[in-house]
C-alpha positions as a Markdown table, in Angstrom:
| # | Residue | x | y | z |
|---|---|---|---|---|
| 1 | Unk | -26.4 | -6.0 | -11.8 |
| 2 | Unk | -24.7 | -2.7 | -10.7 |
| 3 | Unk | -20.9 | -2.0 | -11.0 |
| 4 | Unk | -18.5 | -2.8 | -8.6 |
| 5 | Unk | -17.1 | 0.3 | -7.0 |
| 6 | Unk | -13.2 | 0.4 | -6.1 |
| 7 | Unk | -12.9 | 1.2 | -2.0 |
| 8 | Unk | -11.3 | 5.2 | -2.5 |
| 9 | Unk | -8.9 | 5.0 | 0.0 |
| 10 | Unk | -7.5 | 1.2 | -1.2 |
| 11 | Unk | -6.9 | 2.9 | -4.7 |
| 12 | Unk | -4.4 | 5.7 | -3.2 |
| 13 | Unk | -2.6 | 3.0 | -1.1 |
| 14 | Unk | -2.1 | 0.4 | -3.0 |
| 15 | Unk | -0.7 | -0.1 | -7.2 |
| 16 | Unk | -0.5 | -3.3 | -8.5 |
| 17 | Unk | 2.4 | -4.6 | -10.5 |
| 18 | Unk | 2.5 | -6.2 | -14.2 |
| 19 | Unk | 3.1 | -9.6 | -12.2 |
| 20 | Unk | -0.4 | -9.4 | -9.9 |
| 21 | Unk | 1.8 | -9.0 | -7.0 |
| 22 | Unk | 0.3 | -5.2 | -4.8 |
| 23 | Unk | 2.8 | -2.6 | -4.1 |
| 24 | Unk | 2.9 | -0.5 | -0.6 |
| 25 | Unk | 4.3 | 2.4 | 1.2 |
| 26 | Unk | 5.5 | 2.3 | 4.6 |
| 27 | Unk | 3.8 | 4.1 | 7.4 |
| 28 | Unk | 4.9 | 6.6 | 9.7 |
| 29 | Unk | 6.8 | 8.7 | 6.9 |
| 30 | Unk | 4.2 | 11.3 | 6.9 |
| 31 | Unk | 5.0 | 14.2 | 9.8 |
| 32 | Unk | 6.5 | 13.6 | 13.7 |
| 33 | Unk | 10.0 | 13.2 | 11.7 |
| 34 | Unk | 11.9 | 15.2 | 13.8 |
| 35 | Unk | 12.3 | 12.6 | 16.5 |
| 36 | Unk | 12.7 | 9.7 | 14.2 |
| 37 | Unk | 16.2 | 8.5 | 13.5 |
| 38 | Unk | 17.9 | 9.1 | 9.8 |
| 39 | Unk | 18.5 | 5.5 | 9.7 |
| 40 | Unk | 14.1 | 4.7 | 10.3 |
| 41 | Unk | 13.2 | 7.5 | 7.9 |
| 42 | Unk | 15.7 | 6.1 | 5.5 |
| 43 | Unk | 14.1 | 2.7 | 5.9 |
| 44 | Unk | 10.3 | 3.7 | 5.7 |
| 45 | Unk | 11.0 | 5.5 | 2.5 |
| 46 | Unk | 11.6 | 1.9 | 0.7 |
| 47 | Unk | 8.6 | 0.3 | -1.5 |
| 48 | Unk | 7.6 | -3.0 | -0.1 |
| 49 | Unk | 5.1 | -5.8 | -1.4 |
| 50 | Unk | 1.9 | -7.0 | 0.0 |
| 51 | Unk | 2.0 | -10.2 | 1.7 |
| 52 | Unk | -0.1 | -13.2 | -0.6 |
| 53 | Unk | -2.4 | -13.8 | 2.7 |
| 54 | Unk | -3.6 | -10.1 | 2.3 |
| 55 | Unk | -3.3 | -9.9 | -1.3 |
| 56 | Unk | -6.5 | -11.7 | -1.9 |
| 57 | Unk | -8.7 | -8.4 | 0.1 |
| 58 | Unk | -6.9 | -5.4 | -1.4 |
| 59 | Unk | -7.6 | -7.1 | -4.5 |
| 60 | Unk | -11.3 | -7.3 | -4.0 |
| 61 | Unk | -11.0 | -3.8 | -2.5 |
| 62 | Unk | -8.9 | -2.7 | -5.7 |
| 63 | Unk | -12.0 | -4.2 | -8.6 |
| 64 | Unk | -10.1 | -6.9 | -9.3 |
């Protein structure tokens, strides 16, 4: 049976943590800036966690 192959763009999204638990970035922090508030820019810029319900499909996306 072949090896499963991680999905390319799940691997530079998402890290997981020693706990199992999957790290992401907030969208909308990449360009249009100017018109976004310092208080919205500052909030994006924060690391948030995946929520269980999705964890189980990045995981399978991730190899794991």
């Amino acid at each position: 049976m072949p090896k499963m192959k991680t999905n390319s763009g799940a691997k530079k999204r998402f890290t997981l943590t020693g706990t199992g638990k999957i790290k992401r970035k907030h969208a909308y922090k990449s360009h249009i800036l100017t018109k976004k508030t310092k208080k919205q820019k500052r909030n994006l810029t924060h690391v948030s966690m995946m929520d269980q319900c999705d964890a189980k499909r990045i995981k399978t996306l991730l190899g794991f």
